[in-house]
C-alpha positions as CSV (number, residue, x, y, z in Angstrom):
1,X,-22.9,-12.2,-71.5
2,X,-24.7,-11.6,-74.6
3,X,-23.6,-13.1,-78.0
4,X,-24.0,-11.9,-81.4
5,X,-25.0,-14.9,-82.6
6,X,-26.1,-18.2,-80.4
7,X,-27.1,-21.6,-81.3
8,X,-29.0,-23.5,-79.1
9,X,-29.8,-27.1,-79.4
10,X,-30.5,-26.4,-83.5
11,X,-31.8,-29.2,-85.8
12,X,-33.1,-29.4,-89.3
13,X,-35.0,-32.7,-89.8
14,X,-36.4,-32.4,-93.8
15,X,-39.8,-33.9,-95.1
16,X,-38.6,-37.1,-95.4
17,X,-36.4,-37.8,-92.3
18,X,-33.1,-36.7,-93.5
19,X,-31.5,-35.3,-90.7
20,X,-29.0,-32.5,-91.9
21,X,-27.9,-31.0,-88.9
22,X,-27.9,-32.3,-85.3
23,X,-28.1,-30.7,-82.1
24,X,-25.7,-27.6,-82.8
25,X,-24.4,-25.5,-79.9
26,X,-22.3,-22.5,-80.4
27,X,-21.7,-18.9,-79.4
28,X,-20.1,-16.6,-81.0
29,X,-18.6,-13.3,-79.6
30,X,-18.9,-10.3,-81.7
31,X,-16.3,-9.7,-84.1
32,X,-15.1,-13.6,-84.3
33,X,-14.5,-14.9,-87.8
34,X,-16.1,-18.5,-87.4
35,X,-16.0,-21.1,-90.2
36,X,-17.8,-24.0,-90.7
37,X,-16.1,-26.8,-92.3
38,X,-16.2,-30.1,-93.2
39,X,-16.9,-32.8,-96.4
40,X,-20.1,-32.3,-98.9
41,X,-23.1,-33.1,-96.9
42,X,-21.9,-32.5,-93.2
43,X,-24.4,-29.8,-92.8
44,X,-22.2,-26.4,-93.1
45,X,-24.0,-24.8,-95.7
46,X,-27.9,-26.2,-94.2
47,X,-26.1,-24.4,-91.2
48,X,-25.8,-21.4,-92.5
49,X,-29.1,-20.4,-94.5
50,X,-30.6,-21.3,-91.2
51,X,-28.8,-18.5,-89.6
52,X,-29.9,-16.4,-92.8
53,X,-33.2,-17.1,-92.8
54,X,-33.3,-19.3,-96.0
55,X,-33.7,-22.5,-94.3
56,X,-36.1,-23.3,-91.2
57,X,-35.2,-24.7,-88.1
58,X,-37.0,-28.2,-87.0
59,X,-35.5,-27.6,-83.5
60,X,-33.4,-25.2,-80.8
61,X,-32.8,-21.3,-81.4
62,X,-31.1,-19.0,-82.9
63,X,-30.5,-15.6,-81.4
64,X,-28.3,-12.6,-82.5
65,X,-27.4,-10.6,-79.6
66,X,-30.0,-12.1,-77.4
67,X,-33.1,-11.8,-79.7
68,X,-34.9,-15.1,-80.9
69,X,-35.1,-15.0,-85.0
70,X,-36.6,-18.1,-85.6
71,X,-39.5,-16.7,-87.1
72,X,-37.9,-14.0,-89.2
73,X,-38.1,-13.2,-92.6
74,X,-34.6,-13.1,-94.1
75,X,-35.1,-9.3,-94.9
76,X,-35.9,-9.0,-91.2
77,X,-32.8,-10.3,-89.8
78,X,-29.4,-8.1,-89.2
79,X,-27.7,-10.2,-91.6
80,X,-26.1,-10.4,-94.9
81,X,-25.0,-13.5,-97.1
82,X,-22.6,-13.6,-100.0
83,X,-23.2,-16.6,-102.2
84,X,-20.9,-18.4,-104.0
85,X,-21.8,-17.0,-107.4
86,X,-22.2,-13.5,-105.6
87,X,-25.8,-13.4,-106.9
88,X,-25.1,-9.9,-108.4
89,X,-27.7,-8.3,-110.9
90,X,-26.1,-8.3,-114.5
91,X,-27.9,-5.5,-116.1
92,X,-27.1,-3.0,-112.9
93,X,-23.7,-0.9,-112.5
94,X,-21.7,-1.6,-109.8
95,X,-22.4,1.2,-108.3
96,X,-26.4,0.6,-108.2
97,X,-25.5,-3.4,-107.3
98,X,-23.9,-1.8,-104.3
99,X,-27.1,0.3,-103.2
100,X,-29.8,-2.1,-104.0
101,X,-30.0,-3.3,-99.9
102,X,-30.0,0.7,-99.4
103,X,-33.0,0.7,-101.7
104,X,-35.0,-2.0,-100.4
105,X,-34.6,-0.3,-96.9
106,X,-36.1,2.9,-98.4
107,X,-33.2,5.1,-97.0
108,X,-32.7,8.9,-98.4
109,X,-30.8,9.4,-101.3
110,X,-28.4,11.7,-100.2
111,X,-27.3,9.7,-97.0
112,X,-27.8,6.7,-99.6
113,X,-25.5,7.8,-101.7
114,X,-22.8,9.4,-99.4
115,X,-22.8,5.3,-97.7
116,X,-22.3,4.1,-101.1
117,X,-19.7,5.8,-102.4
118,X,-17.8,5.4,-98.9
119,X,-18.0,1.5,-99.8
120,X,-16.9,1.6,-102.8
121,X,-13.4,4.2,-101.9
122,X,-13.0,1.5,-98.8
123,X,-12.7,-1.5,-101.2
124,X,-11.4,0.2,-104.3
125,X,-14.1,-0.3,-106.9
126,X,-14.0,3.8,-107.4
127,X,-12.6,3.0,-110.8
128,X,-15.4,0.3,-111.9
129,X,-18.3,2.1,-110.5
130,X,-20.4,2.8,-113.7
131,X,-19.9,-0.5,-115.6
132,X,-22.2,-3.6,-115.5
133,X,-21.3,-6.8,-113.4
134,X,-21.5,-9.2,-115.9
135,X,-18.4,-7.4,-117.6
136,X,-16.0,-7.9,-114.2
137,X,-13.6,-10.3,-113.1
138,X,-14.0,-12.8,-110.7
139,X,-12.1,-10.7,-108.0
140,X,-13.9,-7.4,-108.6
141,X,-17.4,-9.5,-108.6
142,X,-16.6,-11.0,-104.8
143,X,-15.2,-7.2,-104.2
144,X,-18.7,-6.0,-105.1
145,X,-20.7,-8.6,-103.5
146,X,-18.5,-7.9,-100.6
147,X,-19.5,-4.3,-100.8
148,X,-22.9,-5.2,-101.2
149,X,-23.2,-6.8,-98.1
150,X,-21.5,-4.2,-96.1
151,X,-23.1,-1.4,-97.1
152,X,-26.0,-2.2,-94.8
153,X,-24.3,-2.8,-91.8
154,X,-25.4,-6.0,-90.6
155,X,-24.5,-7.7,-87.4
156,X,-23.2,-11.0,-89.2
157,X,-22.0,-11.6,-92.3
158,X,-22.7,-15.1,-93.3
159,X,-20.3,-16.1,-96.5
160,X,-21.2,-19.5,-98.2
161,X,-18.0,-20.7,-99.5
162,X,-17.4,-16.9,-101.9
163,X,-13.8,-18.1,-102.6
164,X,-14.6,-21.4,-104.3
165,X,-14.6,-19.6,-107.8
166,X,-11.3,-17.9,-108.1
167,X,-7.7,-19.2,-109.3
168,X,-5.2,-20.1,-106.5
169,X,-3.4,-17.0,-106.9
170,X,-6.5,-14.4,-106.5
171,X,-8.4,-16.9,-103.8
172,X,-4.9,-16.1,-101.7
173,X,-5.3,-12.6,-102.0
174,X,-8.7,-12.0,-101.3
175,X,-8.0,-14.2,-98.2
176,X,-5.3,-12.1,-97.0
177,X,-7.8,-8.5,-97.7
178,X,-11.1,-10.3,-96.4
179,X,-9.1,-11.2,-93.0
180,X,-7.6,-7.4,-93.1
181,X,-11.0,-5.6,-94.0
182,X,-13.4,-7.8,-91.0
183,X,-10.7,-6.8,-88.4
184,X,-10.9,-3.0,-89.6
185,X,-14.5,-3.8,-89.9
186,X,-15.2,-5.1,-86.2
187,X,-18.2,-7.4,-87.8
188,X,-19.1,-11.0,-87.0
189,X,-18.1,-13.5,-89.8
190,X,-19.4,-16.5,-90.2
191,X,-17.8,-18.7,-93.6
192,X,-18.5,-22.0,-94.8
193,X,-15.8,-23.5,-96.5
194,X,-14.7,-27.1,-97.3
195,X,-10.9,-25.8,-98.2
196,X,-8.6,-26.6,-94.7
197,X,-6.1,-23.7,-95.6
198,X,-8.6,-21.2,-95.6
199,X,-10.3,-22.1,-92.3
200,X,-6.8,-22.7,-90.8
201,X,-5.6,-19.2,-92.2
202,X,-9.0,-17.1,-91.8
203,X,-10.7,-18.1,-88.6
204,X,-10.4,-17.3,-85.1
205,X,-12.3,-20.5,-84.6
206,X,-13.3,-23.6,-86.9
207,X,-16.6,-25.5,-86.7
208,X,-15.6,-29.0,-87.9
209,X,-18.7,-30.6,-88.9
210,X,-20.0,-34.3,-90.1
211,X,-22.9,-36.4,-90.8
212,X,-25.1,-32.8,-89.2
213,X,-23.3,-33.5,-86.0
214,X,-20.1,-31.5,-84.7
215,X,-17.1,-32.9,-84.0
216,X,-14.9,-30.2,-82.9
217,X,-15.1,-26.3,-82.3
218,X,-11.4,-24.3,-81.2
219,X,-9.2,-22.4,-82.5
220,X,-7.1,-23.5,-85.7
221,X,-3.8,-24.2,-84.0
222,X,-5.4,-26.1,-81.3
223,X,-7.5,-27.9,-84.1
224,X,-4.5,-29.0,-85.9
225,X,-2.3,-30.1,-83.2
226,X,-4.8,-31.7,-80.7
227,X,-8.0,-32.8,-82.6
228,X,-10.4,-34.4,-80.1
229,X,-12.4,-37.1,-82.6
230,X,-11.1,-39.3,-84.7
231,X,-12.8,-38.0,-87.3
232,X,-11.2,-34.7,-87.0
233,X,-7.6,-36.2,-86.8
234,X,-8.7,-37.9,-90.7
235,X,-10.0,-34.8,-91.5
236,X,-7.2,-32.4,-90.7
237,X,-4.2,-31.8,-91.8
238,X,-1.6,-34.9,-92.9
239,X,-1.6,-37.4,-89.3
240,X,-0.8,-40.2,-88.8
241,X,-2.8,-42.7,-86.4
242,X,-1.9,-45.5,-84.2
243,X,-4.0,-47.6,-82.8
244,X,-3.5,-49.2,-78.9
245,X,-4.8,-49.8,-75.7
246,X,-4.2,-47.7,-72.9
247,X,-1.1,-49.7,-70.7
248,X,-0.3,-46.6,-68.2
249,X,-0.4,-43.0,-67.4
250,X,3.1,-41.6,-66.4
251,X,4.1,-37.8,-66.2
252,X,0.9,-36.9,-68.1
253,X,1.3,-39.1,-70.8
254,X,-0.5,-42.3,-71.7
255,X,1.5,-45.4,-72.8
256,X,-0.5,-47.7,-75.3
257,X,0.5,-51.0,-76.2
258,X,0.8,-51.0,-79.9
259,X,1.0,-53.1,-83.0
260,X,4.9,-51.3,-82.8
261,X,5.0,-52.2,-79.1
262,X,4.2,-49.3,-76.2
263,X,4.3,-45.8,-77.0
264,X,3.4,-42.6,-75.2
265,X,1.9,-39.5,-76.2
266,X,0.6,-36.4,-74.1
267,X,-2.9,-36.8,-72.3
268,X,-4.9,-33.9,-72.1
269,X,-8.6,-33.8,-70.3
270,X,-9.6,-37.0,-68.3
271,X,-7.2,-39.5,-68.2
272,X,-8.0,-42.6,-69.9
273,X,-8.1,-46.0,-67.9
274,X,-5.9,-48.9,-68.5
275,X,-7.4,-51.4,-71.0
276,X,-9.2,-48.6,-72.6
277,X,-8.6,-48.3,-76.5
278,X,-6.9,-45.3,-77.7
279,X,-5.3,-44.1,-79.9
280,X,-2.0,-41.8,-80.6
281,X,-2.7,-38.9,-83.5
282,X,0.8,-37.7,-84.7
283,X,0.9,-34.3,-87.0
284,X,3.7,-34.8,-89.9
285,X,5.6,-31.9,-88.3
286,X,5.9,-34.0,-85.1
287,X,7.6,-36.6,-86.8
288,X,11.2,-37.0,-86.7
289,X,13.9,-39.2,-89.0
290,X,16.6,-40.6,-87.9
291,X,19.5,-42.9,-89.7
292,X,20.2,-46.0,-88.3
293,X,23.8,-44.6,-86.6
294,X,21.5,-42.0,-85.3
295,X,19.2,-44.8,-83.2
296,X,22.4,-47.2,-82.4
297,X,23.9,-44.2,-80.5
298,X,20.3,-43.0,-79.2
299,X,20.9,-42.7,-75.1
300,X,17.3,-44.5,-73.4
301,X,16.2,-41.0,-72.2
302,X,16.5,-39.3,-75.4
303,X,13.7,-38.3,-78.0
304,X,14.4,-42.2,-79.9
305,X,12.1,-43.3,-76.5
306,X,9.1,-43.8,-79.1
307,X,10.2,-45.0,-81.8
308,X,9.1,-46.7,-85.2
309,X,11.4,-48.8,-87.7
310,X,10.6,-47.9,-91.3
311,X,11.8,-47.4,-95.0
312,X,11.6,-44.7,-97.2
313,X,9.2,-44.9,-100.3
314,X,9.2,-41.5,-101.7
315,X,11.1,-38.2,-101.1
316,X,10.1,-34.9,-102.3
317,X,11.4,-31.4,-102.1
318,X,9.4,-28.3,-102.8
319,X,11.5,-25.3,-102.0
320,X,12.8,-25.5,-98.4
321,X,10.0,-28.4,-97.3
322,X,11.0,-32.0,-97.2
323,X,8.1,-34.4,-97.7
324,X,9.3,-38.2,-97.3
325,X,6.7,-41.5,-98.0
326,X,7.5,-43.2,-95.2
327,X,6.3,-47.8,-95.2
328,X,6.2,-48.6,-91.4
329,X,6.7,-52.3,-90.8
330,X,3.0,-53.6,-91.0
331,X,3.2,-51.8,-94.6
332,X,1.3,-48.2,-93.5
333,X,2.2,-45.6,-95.5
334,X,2.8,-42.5,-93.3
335,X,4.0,-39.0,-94.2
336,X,6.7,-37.1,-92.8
337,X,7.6,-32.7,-93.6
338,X,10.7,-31.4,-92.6
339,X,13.2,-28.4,-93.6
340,X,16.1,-29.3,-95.7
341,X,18.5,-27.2,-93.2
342,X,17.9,-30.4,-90.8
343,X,17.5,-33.4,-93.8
344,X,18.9,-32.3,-97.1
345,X,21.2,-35.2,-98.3
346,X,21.0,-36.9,-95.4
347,X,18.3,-39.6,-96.7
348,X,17.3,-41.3,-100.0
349,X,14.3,-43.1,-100.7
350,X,15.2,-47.5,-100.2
351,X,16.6,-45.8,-96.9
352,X,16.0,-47.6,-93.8
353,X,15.2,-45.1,-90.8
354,X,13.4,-44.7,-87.9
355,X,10.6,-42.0,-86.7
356,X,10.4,-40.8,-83.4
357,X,8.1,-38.1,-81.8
358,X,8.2,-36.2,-78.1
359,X,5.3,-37.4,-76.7
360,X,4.4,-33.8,-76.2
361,X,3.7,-33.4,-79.9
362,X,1.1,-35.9,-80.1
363,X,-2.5,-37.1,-78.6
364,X,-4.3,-39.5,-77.4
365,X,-7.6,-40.2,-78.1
366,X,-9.7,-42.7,-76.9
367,X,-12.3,-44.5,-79.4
């Protein structure tokens, strides 16, 4: 099967022994929107410009649909990149902004033109055409940059974090047309970002990255509910982590012994061997409360089978969401979300409660 773009065994090692990026594997089918993601300094963004060009590689390949570009010249490579500052020329129109990769490429006028004007009707800069850059909005300038990119029809589009200067309300938008316009589009995406929602909401698949190494590469559900490292289950999302030594497995499930005595949660992969530490990763939607009638009346077989004592430090409501501070006994501070149809005025915070989770709904994984 050939990839459009393939990472084999990739390192960049600079001048003075910093490794920034460690042994990276991954392929990518054509017409996947990947991101890369992870804290300042993991490596995303060295990533990137090595795919680009900008950066070379110390070790490993890179090929796009099969062909080795190690050795190519940015301008050589079927790719594009958007910046974060979108790079555009100030003193050009947006129009000539849009057909500068045109020009470089020496293409006809005519058919120059005609592909121009095509990109500029697709995203709607019809209207802006003739004015300078430096006299646009933040949304129109990633519009543009966008358009500037595409224009040339490049296998990959690389994007290094093109969001990060736009408000909240215009970074959700051009979310929700950059998603629409690369499935319209059929093109490889590849995005660097270090904001979770818009991996989680983007991407067909997440590179979590840190220290140069990866941690975790799936899909975003699948990174949110079952994270594999520790690392990723800090990272991602709002978990909460409990540490233990693996007791039993039973029915799929591992039972640790716990500072909050044994507790299961689902096993997937190879199963873990008693004594082994472990530990159980549970997402705040997993998390249930319960009043104290609830957990006197709780039958042995029911969901109250793990189980945690705790108070409630804070409660928050932020339309239909619940978000409760939750102290566990040894003093952690875990969070819980629910919907007010199941908790509204049930709880107040100086409550005692107890949380329970199916074991289903969390992981295990072993340190």
């Amino acid at each position: 099967m050939t990839y459009d773009l393939q990472l084999s065994n990739v390192g960049k090692v600079y001048d003075d022994g910093t490794a920034a990026v460690i042994d990276f594997n991954l392929d990518v089918q054509k017409g996947e929107f990947i991101a890369f993601l992870g804290p300042s300094g993991c490596g995303k963004t060295t990533t990137l410009r090595m795919v680009a060009g900008f950066e070379s590689i110390t070790s490993g390949d890179i090929l796009i649909r099969g062909r080795r570009i190690n050795d190519l010249l940015p301008e050589q490579r079927p790719t594009a990149m958007i910046f974060q500052n979108y790079a555009l020329f100030p003193h050009m129109t947006v129009r000539q902004n849009v057909a500068f990769g045109l020009e470089v490429k020496g293409m006809e006028r005519r058919q120059r033109d005609d592909k121009v004007a095509r990109m500029l009707n697709k995203l709607e800069l019809d209207d802006i055409a003739d004015m300078r850059t430096d006299r646009l909005s933040g949304g129109q300038r990633q519009r543009i940059a966008l358009a500037r990119s595409l224009v040339i029809e490049p296998d990959i589009l690389l994007l290094d974090e093109p969001l990060g200067a736009l408000d909240a309300n215009l970074r959700k938008s051009i979310q929700n047309e950059l998603k629409l316009l690369q499935r319209e589009l059929g093109i490889t995406f590849v995005f660097v970002t270090h904001a979770q929602s818009e991996a989680l909401a983007l991407s067909d698949r997440i590179v979590v990255m840190s220290n140069g190494r990866v941690e975790q590469i799936s899909p975003p559900l699948e990174l949110y509910t079952r994270p594999k490292t520790l690392f990723v289950a800090q990272f991602i999302g709002n978990n909460t982590i409990i540490p233990g030594t693996v007791r039993e497995i039973k029915d799929g499930a591992a039972v640790l012994d716990t500072g909050f005595g044994p507790l299961a949660a689902l096993v997937e992969g190879p199963a873990p061997q008693s004594g082994t530490n472990a530990s159980i990763v549970l997402p705040a939607e997993a998390l249930r409360l319960h009043t104290s009638r609830e957990a006197a009346e709780a039958g042995p077989a029911d969901q109250l089978t793990n189980a945690i004592d705790g108070k409630i430090t804070r409660l928050e409501q932020i339309g239909h969401i619940m978000e409760f501070q939750v102290e566990l006994p040894n003093g952690t501070p875990i969070t819980i979300e629910g919907h007010s149809d199941i908790y509204g005025g049930q709880f107040a915070p100086g409550d005692a409660i107890h949380v329970s989770w199916q074991p289903g709904g969390a992981s295990v994984i072993t340190q």
